[in-house]
ROBAMAR-189187 format. One record per atom (N, C-alpha, C): x, y, z; residue in one letter. Coordinates in pm, whole numbers, plus 50000, padded with zeros to 5 digits. Atoms other than C-alpha are relative to their C-alpha. Example, Ala and Ser with C-alpha at 12.3 -4.5 7.8 and 13.67 -1.06 7.14 Angstrom:
ROBAMAR-189187
500894988150000A512304955050780A500905012050000A499184988149994S513674989450714S499235010950073S
end
This chain:
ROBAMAR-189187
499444990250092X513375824031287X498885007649931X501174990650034X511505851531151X500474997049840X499945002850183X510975849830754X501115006249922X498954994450037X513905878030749X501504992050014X498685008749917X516015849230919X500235005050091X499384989649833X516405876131212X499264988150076X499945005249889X516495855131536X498725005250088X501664993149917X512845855331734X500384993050130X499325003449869X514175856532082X498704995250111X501005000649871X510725851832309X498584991349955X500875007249981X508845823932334X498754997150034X501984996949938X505735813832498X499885004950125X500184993249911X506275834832772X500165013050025X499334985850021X506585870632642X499385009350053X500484986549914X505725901532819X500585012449931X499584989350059X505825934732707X501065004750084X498574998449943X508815953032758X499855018750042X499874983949911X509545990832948X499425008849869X500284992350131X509466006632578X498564997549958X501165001450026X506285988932491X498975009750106X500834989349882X504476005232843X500225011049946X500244986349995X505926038732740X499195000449907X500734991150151X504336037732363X498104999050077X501134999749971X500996026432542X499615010250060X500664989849899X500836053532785X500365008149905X499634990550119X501946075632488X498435005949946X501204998750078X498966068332311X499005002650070X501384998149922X496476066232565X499565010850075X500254987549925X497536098332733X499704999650152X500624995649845X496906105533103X499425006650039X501174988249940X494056120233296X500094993150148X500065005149846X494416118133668X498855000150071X500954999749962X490746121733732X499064989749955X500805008650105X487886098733639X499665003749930X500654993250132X486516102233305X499284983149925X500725009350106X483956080633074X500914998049896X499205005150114X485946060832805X498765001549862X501605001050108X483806062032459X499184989550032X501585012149979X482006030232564X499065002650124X500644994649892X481086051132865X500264989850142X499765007149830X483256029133139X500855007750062X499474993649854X484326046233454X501764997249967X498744998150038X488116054533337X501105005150102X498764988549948X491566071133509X501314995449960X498925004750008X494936072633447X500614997649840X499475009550129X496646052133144X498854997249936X500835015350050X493326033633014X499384997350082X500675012149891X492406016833347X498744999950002X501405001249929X489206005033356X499944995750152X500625002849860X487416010133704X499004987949998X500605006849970X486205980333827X498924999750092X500614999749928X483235977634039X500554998250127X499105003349921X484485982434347X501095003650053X498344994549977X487445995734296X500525016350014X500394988550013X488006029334440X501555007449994X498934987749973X490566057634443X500005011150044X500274986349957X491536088734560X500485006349843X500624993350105X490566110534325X500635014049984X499305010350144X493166119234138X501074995150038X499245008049988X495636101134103X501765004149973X498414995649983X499806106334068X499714994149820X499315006150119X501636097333718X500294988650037X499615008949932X503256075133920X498984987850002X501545014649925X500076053534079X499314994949827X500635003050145X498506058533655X501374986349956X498875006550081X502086041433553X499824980950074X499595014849974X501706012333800X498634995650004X500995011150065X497756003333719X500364997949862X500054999950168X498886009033349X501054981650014X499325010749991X501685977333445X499394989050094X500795010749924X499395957133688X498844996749847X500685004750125X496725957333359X500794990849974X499745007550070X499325945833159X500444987749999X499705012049984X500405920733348X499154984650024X501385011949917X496925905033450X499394999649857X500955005450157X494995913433063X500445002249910X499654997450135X497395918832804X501244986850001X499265013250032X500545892632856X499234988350013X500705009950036X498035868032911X499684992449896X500105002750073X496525867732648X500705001949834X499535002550098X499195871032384X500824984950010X499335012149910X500885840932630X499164987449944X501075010150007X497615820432542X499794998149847X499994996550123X496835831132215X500884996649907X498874999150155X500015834231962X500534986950037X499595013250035X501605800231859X501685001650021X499075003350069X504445809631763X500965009950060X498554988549984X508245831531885X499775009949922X500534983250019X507545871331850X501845006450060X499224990849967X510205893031832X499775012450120X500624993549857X510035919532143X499015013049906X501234989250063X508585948631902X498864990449955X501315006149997X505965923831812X499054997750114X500654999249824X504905917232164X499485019650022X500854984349876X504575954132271X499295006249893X500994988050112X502765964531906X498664985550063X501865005149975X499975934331975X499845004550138X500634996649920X499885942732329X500095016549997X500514983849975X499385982132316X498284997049878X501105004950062X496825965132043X498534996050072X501365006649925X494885942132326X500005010350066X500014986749849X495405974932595X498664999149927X501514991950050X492985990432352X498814996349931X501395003550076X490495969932174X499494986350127X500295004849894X490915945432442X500174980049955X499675014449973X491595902032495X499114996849869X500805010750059X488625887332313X499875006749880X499734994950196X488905913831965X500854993949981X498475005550039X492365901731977X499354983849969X500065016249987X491395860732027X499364999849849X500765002250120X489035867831721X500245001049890X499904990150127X490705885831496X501134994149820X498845011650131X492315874531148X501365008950037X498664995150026X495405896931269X500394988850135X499265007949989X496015871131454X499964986349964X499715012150047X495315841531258X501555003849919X498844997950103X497825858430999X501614995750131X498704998949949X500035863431300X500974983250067X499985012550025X500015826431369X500224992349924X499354999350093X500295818431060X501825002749964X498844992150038X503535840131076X500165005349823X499964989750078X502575859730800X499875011550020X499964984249942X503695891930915X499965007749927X500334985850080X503375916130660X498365000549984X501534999950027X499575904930623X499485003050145X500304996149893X499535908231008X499885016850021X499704989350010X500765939830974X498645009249929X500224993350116X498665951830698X498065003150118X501045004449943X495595941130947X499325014650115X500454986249911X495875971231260X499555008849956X500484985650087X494545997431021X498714997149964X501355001749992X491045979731006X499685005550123X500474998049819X490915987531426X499935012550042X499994986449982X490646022431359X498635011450058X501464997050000X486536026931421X499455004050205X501024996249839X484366041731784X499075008749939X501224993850014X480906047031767X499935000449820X500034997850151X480936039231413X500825010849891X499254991750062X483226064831298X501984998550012X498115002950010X487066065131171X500555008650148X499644987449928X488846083431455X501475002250035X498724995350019X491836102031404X501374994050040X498675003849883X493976092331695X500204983149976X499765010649995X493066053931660X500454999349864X499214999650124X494456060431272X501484998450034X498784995849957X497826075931427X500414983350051X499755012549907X497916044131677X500104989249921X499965015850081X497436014231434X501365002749917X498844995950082X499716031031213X501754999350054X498914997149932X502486032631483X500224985250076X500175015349900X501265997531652X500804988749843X499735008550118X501705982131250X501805004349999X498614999350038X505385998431206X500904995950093X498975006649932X506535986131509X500064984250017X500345020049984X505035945631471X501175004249874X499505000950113X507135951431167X501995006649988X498894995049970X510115963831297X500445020249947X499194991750066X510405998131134X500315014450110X
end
């Protein structure tokens, strides 16, 4: 039970859900060509980091972006909320921490006090937490403002 008493339907095996994928690819935008991410890794699509190795034709469909954006999530983001969180997540909780790990990535997440809080199950302090994850290259940046802001109102139901 969640602290509201609302019913926390998904256990220790939760996966993001169709709605969660769309807000990620929302945020992350699409580019069907390669492009440098700010940390300067070999990018396309949703997010996807290029792996060594791993090639494409150059560019890519919406389509082909939509199904590495759901192969990610199924190999480095349910994982590790699967491994990680303790405790029954409502489904908007699941798809606000994972559009969370998409973008800062597994091991910020493993570290982070938003998810001791969330363990804890102190969700409003969880909540209160995505709005520190706003920083690249040392600077605030706009869009990751928008995003925490939208990742926090939906762990929170609103």
């Amino acid at each position: 039970m969640s602290q509201s008493g609302q019913q926390l339907p998904y256990g220790p095996n939760p996966s993001i859900s169709g709605a969660g994928i769309g807000f990620i690819a929302q945020h992350e935008g699409f580019r069907p060509t390669v492009y440098n991410d700010p940390a300067g890794n070999p990018t396309i699509g949703f997010g996807h980091l290029i792996t060594p190795g791993e090639g494409f034709a150059d560019p890519i469909t919406r389509e082909q972006g939509f199904d590495l954006l759901r192969s990610d999530i199924r190999t480095r983001v349910d994982p590790f909320i699967q491994r990680r969180v303790g405790i029954a997540l409502s489904q908007n909780q699941v798809d606000a921490l994972g559009s969370f790990i998409y973008n800062v990535g597994g091991g910020a997440f493993s570290r982070s006090t938003l998810l001791r809080h969330v363990n804890a199950g102190q969700f409003e302090a969880a909540a209160g937490q995505f709005g520190r994850w706003v920083y690249a290259g040392g600077q605030v940046q706009p869009g990751l403002v928008t995003r925490r802001a939208a990742e926090a109102a939906m762990f929170l139901g609103r």
